[in-house]
Backbone bond lengths (Angstrom), bond angles and torsions (degrees), N, CA, C in turn:
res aa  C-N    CA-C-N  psi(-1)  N-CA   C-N-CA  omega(-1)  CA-C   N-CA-C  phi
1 X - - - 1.441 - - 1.532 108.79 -
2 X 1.092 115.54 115.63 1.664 127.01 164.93 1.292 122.87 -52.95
3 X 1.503 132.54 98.53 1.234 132.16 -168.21 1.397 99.56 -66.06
4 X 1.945 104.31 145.74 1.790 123.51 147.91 1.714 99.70 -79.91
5 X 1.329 105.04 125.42 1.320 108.50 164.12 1.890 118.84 -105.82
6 X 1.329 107.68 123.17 1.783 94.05 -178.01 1.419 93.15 -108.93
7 X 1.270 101.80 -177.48 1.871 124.31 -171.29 1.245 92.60 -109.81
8 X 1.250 132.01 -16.10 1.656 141.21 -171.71 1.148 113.67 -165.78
9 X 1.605 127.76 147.34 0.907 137.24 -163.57 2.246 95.60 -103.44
10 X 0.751 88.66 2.25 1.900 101.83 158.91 1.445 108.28 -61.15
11 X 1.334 102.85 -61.00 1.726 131.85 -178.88 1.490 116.35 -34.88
12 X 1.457 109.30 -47.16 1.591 126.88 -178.07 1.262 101.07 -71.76
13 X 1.504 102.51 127.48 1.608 123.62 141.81 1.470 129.50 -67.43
14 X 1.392 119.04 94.58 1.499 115.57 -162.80 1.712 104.16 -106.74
15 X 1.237 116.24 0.86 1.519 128.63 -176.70 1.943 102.59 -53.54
16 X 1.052 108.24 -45.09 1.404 107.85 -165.92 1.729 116.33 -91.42
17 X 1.426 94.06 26.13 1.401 107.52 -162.49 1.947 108.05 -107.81
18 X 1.067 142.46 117.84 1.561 130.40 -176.37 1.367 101.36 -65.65
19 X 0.780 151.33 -51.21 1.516 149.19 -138.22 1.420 107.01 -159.56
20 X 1.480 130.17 71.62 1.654 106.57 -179.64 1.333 116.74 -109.38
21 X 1.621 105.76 152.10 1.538 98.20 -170.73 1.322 76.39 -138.37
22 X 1.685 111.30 175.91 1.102 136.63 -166.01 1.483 103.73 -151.36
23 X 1.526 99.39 125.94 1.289 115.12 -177.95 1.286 124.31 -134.71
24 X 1.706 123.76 117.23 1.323 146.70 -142.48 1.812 99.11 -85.06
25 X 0.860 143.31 113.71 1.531 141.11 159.79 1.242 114.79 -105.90
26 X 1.196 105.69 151.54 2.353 126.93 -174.15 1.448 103.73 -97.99
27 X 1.089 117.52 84.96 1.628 104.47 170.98 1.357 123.22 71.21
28 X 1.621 99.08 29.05 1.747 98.78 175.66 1.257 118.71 -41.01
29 X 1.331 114.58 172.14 1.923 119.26 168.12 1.159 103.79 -64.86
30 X 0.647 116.79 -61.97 2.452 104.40 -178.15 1.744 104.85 -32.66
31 X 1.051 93.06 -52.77 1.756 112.25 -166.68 1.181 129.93 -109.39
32 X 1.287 101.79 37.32 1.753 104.14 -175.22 0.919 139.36 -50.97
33 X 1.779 130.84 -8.06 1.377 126.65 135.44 1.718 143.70 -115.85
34 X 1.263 97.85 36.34 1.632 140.49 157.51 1.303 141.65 -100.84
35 X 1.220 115.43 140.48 1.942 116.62 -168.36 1.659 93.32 -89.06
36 X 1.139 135.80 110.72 1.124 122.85 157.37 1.806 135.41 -94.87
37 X 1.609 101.77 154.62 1.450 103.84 -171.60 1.724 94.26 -104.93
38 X 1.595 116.17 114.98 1.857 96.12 161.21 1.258 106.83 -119.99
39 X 1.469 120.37 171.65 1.169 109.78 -149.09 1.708 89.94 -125.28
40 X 1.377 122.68 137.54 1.633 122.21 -177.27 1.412 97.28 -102.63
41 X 1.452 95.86 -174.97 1.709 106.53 175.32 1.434 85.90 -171.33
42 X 1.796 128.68 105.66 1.169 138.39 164.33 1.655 101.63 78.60
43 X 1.138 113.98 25.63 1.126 104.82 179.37 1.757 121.96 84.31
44 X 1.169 100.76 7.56 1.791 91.44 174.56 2.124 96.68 -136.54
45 X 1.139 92.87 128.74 1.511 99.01 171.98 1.267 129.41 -42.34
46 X 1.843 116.05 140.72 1.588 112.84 -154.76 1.819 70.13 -117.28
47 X 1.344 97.13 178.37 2.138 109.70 -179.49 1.338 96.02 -88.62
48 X 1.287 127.70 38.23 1.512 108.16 -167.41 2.026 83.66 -126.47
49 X 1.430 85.92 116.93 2.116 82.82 158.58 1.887 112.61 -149.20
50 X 0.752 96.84 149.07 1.820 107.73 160.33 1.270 123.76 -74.24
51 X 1.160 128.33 125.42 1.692 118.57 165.55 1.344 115.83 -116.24
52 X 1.396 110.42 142.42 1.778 88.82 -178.68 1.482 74.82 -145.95
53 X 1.832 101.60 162.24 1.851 99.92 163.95 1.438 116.27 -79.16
54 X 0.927 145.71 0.25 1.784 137.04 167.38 1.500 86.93 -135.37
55 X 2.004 90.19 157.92 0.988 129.11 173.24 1.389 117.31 -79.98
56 X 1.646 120.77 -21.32 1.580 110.77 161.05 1.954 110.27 -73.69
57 X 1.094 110.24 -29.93 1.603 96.42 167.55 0.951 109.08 -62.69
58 X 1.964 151.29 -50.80 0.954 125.91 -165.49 1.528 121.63 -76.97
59 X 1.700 114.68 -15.59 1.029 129.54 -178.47 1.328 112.26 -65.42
60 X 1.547 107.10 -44.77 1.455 109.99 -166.66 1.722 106.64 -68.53
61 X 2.338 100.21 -51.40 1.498 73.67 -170.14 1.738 126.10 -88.77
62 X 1.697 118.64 26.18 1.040 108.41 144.78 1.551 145.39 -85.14
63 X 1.507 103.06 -20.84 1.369 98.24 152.73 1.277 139.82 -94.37
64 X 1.152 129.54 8.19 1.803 145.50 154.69 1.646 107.89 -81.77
65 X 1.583 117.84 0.77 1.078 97.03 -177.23 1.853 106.61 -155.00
66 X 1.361 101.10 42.68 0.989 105.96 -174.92 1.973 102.16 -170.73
67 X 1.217 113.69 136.19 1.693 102.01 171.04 1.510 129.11 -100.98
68 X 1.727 99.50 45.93 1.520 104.14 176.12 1.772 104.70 -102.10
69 X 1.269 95.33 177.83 1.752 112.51 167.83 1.000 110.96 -115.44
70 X 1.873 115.89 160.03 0.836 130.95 -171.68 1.287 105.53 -102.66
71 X 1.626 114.24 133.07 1.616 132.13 164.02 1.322 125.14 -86.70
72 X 1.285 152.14 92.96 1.594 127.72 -169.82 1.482 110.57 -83.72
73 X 1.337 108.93 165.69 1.216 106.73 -151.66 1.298 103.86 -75.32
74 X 1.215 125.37 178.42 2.037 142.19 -153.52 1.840 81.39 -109.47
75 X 1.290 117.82 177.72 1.339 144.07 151.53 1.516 116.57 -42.09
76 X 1.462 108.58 -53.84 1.107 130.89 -159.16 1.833 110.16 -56.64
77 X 1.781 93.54 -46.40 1.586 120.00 -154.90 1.679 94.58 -64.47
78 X 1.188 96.42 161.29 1.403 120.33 -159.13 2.109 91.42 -74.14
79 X 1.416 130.76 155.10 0.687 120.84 167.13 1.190 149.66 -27.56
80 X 1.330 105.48 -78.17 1.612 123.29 161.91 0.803 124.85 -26.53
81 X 1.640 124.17 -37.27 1.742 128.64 -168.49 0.930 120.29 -62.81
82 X 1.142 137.21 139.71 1.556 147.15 176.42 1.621 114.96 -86.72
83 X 1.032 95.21 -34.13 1.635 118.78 -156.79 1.575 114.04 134.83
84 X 1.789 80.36 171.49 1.896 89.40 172.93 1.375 97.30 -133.38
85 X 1.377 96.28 155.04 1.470 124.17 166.66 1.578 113.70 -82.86
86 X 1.179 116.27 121.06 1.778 130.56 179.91 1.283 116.60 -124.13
């Protein structure tokens, strides 16, 4: 799948989405020296993510630009994760 890349998560169209959440990762494997934003829909990944180099940029512009909260991740969640936005 060919990623949408935005500069902001403003940028994304999430209207056509059932359920979207957004979930923050530390240096995933795609991106090993980037905070990334990807964006779900029911729980399975859409091509749409944010990259920024720190995690207060991605922090900030998902919550200045969006009216979810932040979850941090459980035990369970895969390393990298930071949390998601709900």
């Amino acid at each position: 799948m060919k990623e949408k890349r935005a500069d902001s998560i403003s940028e994304v169209d999430m209207r056509g989405l059932f359920m979207p959440v957004i979930a923050v990762y530390e240096h995933p494997e795609d991106f090993p020296d980037k905070y990334v934003a990807r964006v779900f829909d029911v729980g399975q990944p859409t091509d749409t993510v944010v990259i920024k180099d720190s995690l207060l940029d991605i922090q900030r512009d998902i919550g200045e630009n969006t009216c979810r909260i932040f979850v941090p991740r459980g035990a369970e969640d895969v390393r990298s994760l930071v949390g998601v936005w709900v």
